[in-house]
C-alpha positions as CSV (number, residue, x, y, z in Angstrom):
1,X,-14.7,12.5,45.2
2,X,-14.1,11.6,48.9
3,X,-11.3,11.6,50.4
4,X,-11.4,7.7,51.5
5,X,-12.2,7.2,47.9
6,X,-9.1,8.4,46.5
7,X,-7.2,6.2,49.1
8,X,-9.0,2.8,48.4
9,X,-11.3,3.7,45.0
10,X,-14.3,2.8,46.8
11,X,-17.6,4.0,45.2
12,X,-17.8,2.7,41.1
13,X,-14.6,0.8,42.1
14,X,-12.5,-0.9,39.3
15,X,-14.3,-3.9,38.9
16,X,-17.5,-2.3,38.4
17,X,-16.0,0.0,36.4
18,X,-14.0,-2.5,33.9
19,X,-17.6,-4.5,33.7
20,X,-19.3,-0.8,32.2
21,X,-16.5,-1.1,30.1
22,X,-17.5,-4.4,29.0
23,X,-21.0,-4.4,28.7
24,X,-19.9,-1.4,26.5
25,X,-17.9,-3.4,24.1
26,X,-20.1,-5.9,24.0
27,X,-23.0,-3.9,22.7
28,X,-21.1,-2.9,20.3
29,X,-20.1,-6.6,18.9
30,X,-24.2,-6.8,19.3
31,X,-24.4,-4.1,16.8
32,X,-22.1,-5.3,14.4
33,X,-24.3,-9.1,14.5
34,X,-26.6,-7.5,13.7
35,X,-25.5,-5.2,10.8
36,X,-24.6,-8.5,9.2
37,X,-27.9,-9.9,9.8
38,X,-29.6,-6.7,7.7
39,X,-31.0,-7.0,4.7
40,X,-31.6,-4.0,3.7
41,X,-29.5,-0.6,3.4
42,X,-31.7,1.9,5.7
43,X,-31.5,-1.0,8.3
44,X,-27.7,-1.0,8.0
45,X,-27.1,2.2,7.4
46,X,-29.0,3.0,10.7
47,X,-27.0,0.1,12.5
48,X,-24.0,1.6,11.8
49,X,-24.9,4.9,13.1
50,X,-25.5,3.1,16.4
51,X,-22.3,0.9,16.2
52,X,-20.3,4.6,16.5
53,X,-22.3,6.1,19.2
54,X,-22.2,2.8,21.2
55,X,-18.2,2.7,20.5
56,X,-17.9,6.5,21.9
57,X,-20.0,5.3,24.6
58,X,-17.4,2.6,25.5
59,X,-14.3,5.2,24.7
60,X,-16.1,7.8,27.6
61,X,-16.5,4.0,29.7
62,X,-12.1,3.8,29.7
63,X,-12.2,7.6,30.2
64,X,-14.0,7.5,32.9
65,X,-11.8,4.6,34.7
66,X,-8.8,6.6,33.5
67,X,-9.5,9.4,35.5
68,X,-10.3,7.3,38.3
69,X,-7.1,5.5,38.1
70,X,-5.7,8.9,38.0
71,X,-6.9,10.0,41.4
72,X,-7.2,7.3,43.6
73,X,-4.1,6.1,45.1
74,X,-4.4,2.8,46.4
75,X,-6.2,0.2,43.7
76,X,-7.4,-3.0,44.5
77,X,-5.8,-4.6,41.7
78,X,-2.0,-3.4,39.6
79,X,-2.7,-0.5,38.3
80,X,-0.7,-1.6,34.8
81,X,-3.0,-4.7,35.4
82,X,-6.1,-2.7,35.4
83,X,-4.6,0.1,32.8
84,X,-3.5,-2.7,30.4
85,X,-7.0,-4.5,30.7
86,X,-9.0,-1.8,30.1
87,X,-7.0,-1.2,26.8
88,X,-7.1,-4.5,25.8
89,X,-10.9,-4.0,25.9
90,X,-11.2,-0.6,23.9
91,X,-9.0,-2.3,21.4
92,X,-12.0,-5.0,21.2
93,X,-14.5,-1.9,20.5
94,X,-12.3,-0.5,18.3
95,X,-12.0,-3.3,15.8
96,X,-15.8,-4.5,16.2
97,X,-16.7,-0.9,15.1
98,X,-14.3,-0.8,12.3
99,X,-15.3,-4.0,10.7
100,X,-18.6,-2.1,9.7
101,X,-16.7,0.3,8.8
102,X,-14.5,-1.6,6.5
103,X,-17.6,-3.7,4.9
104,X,-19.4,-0.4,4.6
105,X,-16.3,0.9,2.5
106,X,-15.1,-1.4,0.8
107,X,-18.6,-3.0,-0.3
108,X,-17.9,-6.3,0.5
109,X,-20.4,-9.3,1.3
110,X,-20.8,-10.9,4.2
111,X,-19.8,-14.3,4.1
112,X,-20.1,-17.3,6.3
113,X,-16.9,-16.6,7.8
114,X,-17.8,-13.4,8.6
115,X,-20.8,-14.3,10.5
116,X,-18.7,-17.1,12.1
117,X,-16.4,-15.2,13.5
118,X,-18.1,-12.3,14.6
119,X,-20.5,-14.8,17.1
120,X,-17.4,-15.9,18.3
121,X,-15.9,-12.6,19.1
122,X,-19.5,-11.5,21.0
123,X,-19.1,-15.2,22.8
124,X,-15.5,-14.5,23.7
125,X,-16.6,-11.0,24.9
126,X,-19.6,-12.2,27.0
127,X,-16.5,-14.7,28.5
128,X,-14.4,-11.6,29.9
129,X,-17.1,-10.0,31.0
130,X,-17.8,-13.4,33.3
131,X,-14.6,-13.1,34.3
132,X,-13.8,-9.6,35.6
133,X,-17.6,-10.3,37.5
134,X,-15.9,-12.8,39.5
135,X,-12.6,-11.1,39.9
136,X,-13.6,-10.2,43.6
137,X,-15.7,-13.0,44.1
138,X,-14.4,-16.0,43.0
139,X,-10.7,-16.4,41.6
140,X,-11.0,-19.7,40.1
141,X,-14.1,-18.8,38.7
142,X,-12.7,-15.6,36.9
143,X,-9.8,-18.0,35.9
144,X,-12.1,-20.4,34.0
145,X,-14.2,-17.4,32.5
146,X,-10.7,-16.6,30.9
147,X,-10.0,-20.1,30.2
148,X,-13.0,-20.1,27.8
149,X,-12.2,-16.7,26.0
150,X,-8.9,-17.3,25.2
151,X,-10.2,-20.8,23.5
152,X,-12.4,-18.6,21.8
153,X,-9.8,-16.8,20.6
154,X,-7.8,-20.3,19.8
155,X,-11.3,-20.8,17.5
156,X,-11.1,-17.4,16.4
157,X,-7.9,-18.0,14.6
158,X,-8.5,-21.4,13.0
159,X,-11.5,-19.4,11.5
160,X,-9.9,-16.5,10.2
161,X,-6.8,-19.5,8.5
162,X,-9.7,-21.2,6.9
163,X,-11.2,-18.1,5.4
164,X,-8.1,-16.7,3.9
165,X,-7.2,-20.4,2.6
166,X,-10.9,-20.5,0.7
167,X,-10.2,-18.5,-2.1
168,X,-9.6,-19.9,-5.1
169,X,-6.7,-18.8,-7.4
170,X,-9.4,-17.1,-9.6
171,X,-10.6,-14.7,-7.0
172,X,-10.0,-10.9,-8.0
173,X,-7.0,-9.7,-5.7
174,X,-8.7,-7.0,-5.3
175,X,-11.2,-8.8,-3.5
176,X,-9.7,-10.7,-1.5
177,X,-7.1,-8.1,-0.1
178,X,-10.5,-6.3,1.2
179,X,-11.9,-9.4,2.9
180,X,-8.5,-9.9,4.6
181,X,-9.2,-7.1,5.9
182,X,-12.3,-7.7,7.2
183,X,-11.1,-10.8,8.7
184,X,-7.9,-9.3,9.9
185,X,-10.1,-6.8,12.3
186,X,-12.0,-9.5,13.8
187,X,-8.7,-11.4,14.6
188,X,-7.3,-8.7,16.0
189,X,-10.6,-8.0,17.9
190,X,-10.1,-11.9,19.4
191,X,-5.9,-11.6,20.2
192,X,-7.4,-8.5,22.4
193,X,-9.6,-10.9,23.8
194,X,-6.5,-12.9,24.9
195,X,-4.4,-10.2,26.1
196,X,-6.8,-9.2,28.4
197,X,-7.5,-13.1,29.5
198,X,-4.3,-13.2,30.6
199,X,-4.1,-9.8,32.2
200,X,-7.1,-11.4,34.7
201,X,-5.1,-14.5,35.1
202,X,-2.3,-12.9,36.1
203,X,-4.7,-10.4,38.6
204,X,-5.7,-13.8,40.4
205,X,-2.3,-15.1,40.6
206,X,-1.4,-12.1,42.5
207,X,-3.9,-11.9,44.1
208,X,-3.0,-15.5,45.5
209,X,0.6,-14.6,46.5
């Protein structure tokens, strides 16, 4: 690295960066659409196998920034504003990847719920990732990116009440304490989503000062 690079993170700088991340995260949502979209259990099973490499490939996308964030000494954002935000994404990867993991386990079927609330999640994603775009361009515009995932998250949360409140006093507990858990993961997938909205609108409100 240069030394002007470690003074001003020129080259991939942060915003570029925190996009990888995102485009990252958002494959992996991708994935997990469509592993519930499979019908069959090669095609799933294969899906999944990609859901995990595409989540290391997001892990090594934080690593990478990490290490930048490490070594370069002025930033052009906070650097707990850009550490925290790049969390907040990973978390999202995380919990995509681990609701195939969880359907995988614990057998469950995909309902419509499910399927509801995992387009949202990949719309709220593909929000963010509008947003950090326009971090250096357009303030306002960032802002109303995040405006738009954190509603997504808002919808996000009806959905996951309304799945928990359709079972019926005659579903197995068993069952339904494995769906929760499903459901859980993508709602905590979308209050990522609005941690790291407001991280950005906190960014453009400093950057405003």
């Amino acid at each position: 690295m240069r030394w002007r690079d470690l003074l001003t993170g020129t080259g991939d700088s942060f915003p570029q960066l925190l996009s990888r991340q995102l485009e990252e995260t958002l494959l992996v949502v991708e994935a997990v659409l469509d592993y519930i979209k499979a019908d069959n259990f090669e095609d799933k099973e294969s899906i999944a196998a990609t859901a995990g490499e595409l989540e290391h490939q997001a892990d090594a996308a934080r690593q990478e920034l990490m290490d930048r964030l490490s070594q370069t000494f002025v930033t052009p954002f906070d650097r707990e504003d850009i550490n925290e935000l790049s969390r907040a994404i990973d978390d999202i990867a995380d919990y995509a990847e681990n609701t195939i993991k969880e359907i995988r386990l614990y057998q469950v079927e995909t309902d419509q719920f499910i399927r509801d609330m995992v387009r949202t999640l990949h719309d709220a994603v593909q929000a963010l990732a509008e947003a950090v775009a326009m971090l250096t361009q357009d303030g306002q515009a960032a802002n109303r990116a995040a405006m738009v995932a954190k509603s997504l998250e808002n919808k996000m949360e009806g959905l996951y009440r309304k799945a928990i409140a359709h079972f019926s006093p005659e579903t197995p507990v068993h069952y339904l304490i494995k769906m929760r858990e499903v459901y859980r993961h993508l709602s905590n997938a979308a209050d990522r989503v609005d941690l790291a909205a407001n991280v950005i609108n906190s960014i453009v409100v400093k950057q405003n000062l």
